[in-house]
C-alpha positions as CSV (number, residue, x, y, z in Angstrom):
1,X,94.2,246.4,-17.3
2,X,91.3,248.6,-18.5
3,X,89.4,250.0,-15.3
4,X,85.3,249.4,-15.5
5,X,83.8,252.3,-16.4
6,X,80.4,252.8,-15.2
7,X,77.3,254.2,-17.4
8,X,76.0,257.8,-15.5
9,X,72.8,255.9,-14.3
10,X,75.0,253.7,-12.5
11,X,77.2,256.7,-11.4
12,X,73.8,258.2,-9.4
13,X,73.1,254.7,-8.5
14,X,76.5,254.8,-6.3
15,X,75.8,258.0,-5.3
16,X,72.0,257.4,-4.2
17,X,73.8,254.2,-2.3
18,X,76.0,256.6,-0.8
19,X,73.4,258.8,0.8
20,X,71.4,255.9,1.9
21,X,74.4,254.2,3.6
22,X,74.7,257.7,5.4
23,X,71.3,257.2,6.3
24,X,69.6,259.5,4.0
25,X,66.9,259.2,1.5
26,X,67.6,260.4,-2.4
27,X,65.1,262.6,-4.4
28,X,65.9,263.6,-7.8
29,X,64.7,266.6,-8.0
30,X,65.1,266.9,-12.1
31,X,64.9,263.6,-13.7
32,X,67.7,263.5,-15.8
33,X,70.9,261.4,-16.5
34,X,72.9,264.7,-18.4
35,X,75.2,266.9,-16.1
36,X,74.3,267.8,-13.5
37,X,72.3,265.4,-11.6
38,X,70.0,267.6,-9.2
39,X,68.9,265.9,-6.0
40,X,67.8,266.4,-2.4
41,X,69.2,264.3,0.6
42,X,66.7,263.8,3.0
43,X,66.7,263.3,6.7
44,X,63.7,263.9,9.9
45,X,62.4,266.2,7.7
46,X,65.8,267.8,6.6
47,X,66.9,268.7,3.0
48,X,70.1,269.3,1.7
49,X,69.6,270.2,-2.5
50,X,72.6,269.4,-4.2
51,X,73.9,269.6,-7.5
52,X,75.8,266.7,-8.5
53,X,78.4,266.1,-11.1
54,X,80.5,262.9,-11.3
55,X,82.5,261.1,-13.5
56,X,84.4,258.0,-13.8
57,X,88.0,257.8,-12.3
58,X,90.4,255.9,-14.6
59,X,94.0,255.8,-15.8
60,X,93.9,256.9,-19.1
61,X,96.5,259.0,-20.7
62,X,98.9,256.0,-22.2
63,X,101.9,255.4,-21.0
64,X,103.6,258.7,-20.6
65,X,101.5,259.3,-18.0
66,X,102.7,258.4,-14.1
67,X,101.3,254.9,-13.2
68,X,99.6,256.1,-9.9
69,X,98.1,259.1,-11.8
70,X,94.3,259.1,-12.1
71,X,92.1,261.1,-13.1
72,X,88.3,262.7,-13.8
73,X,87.5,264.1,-17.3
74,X,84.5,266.7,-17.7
75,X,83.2,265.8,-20.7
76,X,79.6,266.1,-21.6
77,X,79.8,269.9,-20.2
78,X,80.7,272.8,-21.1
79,X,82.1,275.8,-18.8
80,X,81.3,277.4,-16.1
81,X,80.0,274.5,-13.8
82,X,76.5,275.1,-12.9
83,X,76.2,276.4,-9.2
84,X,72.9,278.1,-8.1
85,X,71.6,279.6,-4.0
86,X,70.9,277.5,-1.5
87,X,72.3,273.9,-3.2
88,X,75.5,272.4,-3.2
89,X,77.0,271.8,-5.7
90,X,79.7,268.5,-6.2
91,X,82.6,267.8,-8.4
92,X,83.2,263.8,-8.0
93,X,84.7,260.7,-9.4
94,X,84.0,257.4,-8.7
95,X,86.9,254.5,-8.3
96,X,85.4,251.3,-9.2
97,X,87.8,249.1,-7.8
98,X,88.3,250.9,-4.4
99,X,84.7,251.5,-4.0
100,X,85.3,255.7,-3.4
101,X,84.4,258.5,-4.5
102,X,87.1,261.8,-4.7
103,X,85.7,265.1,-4.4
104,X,87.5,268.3,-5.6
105,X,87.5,271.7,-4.7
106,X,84.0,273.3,-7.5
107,X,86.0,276.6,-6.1
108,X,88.6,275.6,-8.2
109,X,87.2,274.2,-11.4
110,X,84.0,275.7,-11.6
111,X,85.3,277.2,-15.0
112,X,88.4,274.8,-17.1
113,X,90.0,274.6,-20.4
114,X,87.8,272.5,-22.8
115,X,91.1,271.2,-24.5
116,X,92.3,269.7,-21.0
117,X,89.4,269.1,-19.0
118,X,90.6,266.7,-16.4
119,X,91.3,266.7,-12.6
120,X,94.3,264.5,-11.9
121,X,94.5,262.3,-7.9
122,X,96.9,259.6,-7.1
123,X,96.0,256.1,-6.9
124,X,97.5,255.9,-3.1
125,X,94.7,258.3,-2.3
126,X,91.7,256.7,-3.7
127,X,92.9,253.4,-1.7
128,X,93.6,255.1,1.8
129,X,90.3,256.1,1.6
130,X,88.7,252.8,0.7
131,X,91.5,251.2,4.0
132,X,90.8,254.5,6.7
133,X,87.6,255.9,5.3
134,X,88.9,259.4,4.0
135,X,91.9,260.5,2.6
136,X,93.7,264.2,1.6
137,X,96.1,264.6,-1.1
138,X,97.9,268.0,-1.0
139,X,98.1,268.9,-5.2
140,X,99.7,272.0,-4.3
141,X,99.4,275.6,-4.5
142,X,97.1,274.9,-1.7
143,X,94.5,272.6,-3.6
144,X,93.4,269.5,-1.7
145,X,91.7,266.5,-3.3
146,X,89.8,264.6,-1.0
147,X,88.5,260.5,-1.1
148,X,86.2,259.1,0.6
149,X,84.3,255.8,1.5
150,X,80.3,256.4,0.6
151,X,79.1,256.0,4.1
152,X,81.2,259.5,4.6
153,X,79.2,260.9,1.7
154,X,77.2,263.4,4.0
155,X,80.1,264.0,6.3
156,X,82.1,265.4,2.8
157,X,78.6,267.3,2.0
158,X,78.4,268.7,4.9
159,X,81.9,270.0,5.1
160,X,83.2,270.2,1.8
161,X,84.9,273.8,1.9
162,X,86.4,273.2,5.1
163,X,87.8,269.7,4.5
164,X,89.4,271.6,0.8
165,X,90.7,274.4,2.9
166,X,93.2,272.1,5.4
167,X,95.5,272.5,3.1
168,X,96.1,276.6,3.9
169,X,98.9,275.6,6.4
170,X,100.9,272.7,6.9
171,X,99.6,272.2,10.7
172,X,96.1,271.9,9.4
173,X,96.5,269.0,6.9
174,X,99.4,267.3,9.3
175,X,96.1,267.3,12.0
176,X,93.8,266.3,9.0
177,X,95.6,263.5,8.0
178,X,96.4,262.4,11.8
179,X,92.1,262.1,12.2
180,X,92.6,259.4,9.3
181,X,94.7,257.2,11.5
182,X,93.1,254.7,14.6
183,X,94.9,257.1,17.2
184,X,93.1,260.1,17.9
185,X,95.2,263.6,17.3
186,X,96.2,264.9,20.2
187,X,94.2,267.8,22.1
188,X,97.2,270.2,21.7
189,X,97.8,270.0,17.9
190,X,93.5,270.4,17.8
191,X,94.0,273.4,19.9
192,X,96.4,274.8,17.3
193,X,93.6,274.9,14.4
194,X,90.9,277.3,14.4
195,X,87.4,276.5,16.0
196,X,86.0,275.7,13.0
197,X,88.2,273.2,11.2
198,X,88.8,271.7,14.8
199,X,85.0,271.1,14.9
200,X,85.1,269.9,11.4
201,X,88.3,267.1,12.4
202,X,86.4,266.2,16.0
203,X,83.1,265.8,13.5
204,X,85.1,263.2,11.0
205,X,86.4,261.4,13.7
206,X,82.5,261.1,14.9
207,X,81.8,260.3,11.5
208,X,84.3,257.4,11.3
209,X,83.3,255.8,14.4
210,X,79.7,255.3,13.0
211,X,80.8,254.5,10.1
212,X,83.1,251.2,11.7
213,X,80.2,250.4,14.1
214,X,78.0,250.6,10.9
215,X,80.3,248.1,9.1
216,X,80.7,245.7,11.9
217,X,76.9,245.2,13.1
218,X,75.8,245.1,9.3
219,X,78.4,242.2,8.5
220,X,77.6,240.7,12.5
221,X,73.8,240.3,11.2
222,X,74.5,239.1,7.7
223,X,73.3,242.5,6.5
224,X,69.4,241.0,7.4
225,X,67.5,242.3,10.0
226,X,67.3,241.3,13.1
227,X,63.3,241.4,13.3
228,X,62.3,240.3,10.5
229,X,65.3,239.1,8.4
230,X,64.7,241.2,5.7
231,X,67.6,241.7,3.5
232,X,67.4,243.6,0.0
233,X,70.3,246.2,1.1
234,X,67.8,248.3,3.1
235,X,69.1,247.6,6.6
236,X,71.3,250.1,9.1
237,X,72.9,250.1,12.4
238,X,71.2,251.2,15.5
239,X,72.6,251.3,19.0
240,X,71.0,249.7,21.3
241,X,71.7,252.2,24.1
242,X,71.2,255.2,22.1
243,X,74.7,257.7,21.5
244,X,72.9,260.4,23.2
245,X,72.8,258.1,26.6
246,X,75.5,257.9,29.2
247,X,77.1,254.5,29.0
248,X,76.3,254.1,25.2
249,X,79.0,252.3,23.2
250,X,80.5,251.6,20.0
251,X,80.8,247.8,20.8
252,X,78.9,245.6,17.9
253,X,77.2,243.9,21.1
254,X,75.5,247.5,21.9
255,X,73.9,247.3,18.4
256,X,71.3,245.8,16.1
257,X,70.8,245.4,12.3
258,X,67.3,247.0,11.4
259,X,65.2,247.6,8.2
260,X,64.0,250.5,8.4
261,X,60.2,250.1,9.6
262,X,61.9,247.8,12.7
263,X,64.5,251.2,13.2
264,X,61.9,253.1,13.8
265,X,59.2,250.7,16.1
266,X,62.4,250.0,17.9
267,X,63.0,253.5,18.5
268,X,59.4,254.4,19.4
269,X,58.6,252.0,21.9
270,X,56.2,249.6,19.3
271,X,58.6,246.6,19.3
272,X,61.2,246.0,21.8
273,X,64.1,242.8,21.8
274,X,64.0,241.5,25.1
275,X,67.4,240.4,26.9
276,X,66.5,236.5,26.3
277,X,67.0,237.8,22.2
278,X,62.7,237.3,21.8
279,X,61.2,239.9,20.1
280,X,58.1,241.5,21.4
281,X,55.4,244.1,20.7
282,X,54.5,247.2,24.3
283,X,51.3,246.2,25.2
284,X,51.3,249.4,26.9
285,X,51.8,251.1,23.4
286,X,49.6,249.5,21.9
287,X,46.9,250.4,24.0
288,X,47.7,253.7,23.7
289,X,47.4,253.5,19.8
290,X,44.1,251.7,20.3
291,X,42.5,254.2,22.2
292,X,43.8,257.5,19.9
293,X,42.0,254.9,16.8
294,X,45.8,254.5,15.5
295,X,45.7,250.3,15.5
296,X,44.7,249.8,12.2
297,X,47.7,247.2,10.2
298,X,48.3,245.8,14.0
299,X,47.8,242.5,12.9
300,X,49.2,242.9,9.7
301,X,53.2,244.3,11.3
302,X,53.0,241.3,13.8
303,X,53.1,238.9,11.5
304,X,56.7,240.4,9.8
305,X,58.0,239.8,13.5
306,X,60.5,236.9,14.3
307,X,59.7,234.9,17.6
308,X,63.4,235.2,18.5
309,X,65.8,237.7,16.7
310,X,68.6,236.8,13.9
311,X,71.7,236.7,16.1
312,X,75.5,236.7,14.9
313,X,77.4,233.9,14.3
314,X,79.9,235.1,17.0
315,X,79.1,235.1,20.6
316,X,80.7,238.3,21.6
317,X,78.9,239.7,18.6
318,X,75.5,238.9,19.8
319,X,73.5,241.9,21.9
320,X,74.5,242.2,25.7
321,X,71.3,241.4,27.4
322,X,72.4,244.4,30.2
323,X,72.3,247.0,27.1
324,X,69.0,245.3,25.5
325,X,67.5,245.5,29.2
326,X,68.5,249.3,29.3
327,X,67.8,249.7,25.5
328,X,64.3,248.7,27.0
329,X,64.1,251.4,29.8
330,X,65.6,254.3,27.9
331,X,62.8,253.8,25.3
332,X,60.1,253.5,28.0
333,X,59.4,250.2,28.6
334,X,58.3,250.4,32.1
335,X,61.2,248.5,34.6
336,X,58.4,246.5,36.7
337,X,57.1,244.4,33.7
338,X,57.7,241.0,34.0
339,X,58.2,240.3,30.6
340,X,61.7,242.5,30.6
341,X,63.4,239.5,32.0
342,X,65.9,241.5,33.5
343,X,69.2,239.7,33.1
């Protein structure tokens, strides 16, 4: 069966997906839908430039070729790739079906033969990642292709030479691979990689556990937010007792489904969800605002607000009213208002 094979603005539409899913905004930085798409991941005033080059993954080849052989084909460019200071630059395909993207080592294949220009990965690969969220395939000689789900877009960004480089002994990728699996890798094979790829497998495992928390309170909440019911694939995952707090968990009932204007009012003290699951604005904030002239659109915002907030179908799913009490105190909701209803 023929695989779909996306057009290249749909290619930077998966990608841009990608980053936001990661919870990053996407500027193009040189409008453009020819090799190499050059863009800027944005975060708290952070930018990562990146130069992005992507093409389908499909079969191809006829039958003489091995049935879980895929592949990339760099057509449309010619050699070397384009790499410049201070960007990063990608080598990616897309798998439709899976819903991953495989990134290969620009090291590598910066420069290829025009008369063979493809990147081969096995099928198995591209579908562990879309099951455990990344996946390495040792291509020998030392060469690792790595998959990935798009909400570990930045993670592979961020860590692209060192996730390619696990692959320089066999300890290294045997630990790599082990980070895939729901066990963690035991503390004494880490201690047997250097600092710096054992920060980079302790960072994917971090990675992975936002990215299942992400998955289960987005699904949980109908992928609407829980303030306003707002849909239109804008909404992320926030904990309700923030990561950075003692006691903070990766249960679905320590989180909530926010667009991204309730994300941040949540976050800041405007708008707080009390532990009887009503939503309400910090008069104490408010006044604050009012008297530093910052009000204006008050009335406006309070109208987007629920009275009570979308809650999951499943019980155990719904927000402990313990963590939404805490949630409340940690963001400065003062513990002798009435309206906290402590549980």
């Amino acid at each position: 069966m023929e695989m779909p094979h996306l057009s290249k603005d749909e290619l930077l539409e998966r990608f841009r997906r990608g980053l936001w899913a990661c919870g990053y905004q996407c500027l193009i930085r040189q409008p453009s839908l020819e090799h190499p798409f050059r863009l800027a991941a944005l975060r708290e005033g952070a930018a990562h430039r990146l130069i992005v080059y992507v093409w389908n993954v499909t079969h191809g080849g006829g039958v003489q070729r091995p049935e879980d052989e895929y592949r990339i084909q760099l057509t449309g460019v010619d050699p070397p790739l384009f790499r410049e200071p201070d960007a990063t630059t990608l080598l990616l395909g897309w798998y439709q079906p899976a819903q991953t993207f495989v990134g290969f080592d620009i090291r590598l294949h910066s420069t290829f033969s025009r008369h063979s220009p493809s990147i081969q990965v096995k099928l198995s690969t591209l579908e562990d990642a879309a099951h455990r969220g990344i996946a390495f395939q040792d291509k020998g000689e030392g060469e690792i292709a790595v998959a990935f789900r798009p909400d570990l877009l930045m993670f592979y960004v961020q860590h692209q030479e060192e996730l390619h480089d696990v692959g320089e002994s066999a300890t290294s990728l045997a630990v790599a691979q082990q980070a895939t699996q729901p066990e963690e890798p035991a503390e004494t094979d880490l201690r047997q990689l250097p600092e710096a790829r054992r920060s980079t497998v302790r960072e994917m495992r971090r990675w992975q556990r936002d990215r299942r928390f992400r998955s289960r309170v987005l699904t949980a909440y109908g992928f609407r937010c829980a303030v306003c019911g707002v849909q239109l694939d804008m909404v992320m995952a926030a904990h309700i007792i923030p990561v950075s707090e003692p006691g903070s968990t990766d249960e679905t009932s320590n989180g909530l489904a926010l667009c991204p204007d309730h994300h941040y009012a949540y976050d800041f003290s405007l708008v707080g969800v009390l532990p009887d699951y009503t939503v309400a604005l910090n008069e104490d904030r408010i006044a604050r605002l009012r008297d530093r002239g910052l009000d204006d659109g008050l009335e406006s915002f309070e109208t987007r607000l629920r009275d009570r907030i979308v809650l999951p179908d499943e019980r155990t799913e719904r927000p402990s009213p313990e963590y939404l009490y805490r949630g409340l105190l940690v963001r400065g909701w003062q513990a002798d208002q009435d309206s906290l209803n402590r549980p």
